[in-house]
C-alpha positions in Angstrom: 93.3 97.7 107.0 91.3 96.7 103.6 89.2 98.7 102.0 86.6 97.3 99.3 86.7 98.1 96.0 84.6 98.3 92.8 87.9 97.6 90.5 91.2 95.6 91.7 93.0 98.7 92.8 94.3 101.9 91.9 95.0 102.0 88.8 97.4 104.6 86.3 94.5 105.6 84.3 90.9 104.3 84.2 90.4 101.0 82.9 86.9 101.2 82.0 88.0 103.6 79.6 91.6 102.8 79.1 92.1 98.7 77.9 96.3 99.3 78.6 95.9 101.0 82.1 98.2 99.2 84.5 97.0 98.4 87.8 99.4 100.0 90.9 100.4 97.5 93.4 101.6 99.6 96.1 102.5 103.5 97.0 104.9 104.2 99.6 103.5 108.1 99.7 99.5 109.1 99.1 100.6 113.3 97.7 98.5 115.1 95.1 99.8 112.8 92.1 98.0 110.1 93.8 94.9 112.0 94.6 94.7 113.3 90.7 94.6 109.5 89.9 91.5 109.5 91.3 89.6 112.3 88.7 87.4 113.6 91.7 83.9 113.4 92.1 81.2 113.6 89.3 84.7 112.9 87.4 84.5 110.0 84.8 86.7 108.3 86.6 85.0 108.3 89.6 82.1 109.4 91.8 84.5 110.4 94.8 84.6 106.9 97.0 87.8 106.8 95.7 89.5 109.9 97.2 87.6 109.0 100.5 89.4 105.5 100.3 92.9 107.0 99.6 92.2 109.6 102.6 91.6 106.8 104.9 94.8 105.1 103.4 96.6 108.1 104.5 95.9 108.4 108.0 95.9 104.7 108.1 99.8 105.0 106.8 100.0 108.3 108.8 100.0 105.7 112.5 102.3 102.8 110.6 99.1 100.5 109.0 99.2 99.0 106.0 96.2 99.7 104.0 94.9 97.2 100.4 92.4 98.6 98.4 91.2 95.4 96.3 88.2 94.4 94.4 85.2 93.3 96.8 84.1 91.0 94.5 87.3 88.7 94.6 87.5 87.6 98.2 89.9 85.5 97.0 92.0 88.7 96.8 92.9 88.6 100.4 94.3 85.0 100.1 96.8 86.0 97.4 97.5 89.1 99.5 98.6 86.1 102.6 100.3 83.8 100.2 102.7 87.0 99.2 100.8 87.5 95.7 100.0 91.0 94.4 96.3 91.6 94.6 94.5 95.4 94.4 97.0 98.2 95.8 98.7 97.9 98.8 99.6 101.6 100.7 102.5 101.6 102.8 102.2 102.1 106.5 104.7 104.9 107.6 105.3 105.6 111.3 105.8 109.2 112.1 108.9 110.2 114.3 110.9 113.4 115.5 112.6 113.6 112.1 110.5 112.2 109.7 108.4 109.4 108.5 109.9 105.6 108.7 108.6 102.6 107.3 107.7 99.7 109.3 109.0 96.5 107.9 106.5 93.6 108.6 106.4 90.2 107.4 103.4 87.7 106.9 103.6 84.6 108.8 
């Protein structure tokens, strides 16, 4: 699934704000440190679309699917994303069984 984006991904801190902040290119588990990346609506880091994107990520990762939250602005995003080159931040599909989560290993052909 790919989600669109105002800014290339999720980043450590807020870039508009924060020159340094390093973009994250992928999060095996969406938990409350994730969330609080996201400085809630009204925040000034965001006006809440972003904590609706990463709850979509998680039940997206929740049934095994991949999800990339990139830039909508740079379609050429998702050919870097094919040719196996990091674009926006990728959220780890996990498939839940009996025991536990697993994650799916998939490759790009």
């Amino acid at each position: 699934m790919c989600k669109p984006f105002l800014i290339d991904g999720l980043y450590d801190n807020d870039p508009r704000l924060h020159p340094g902040a390093k973009r994250i290119e992928h999060i095996e588990h969406i938990d409350d440190s994730v969330y609080a990346l996201t400085g809630g609506a009204g925040s000034r880091r965001g006006t809440g679309g972003t904590r609706t994107k990463l709850q979509a990520a998680f039940l997206a990762a929740a049934q095994g699917i991949d999800t990339l939250i990139t830039n909508d602005k740079n379609p050429h995003a998702l050919y870097d994303i094919v040719r196996g080159k990091s674009a926006g931040t990728v959220f780890v599909g996990r498939c839940r069984l009996a025991g536990g989560f697993v994650k799916l290993k998939r490759t790009v052909k």
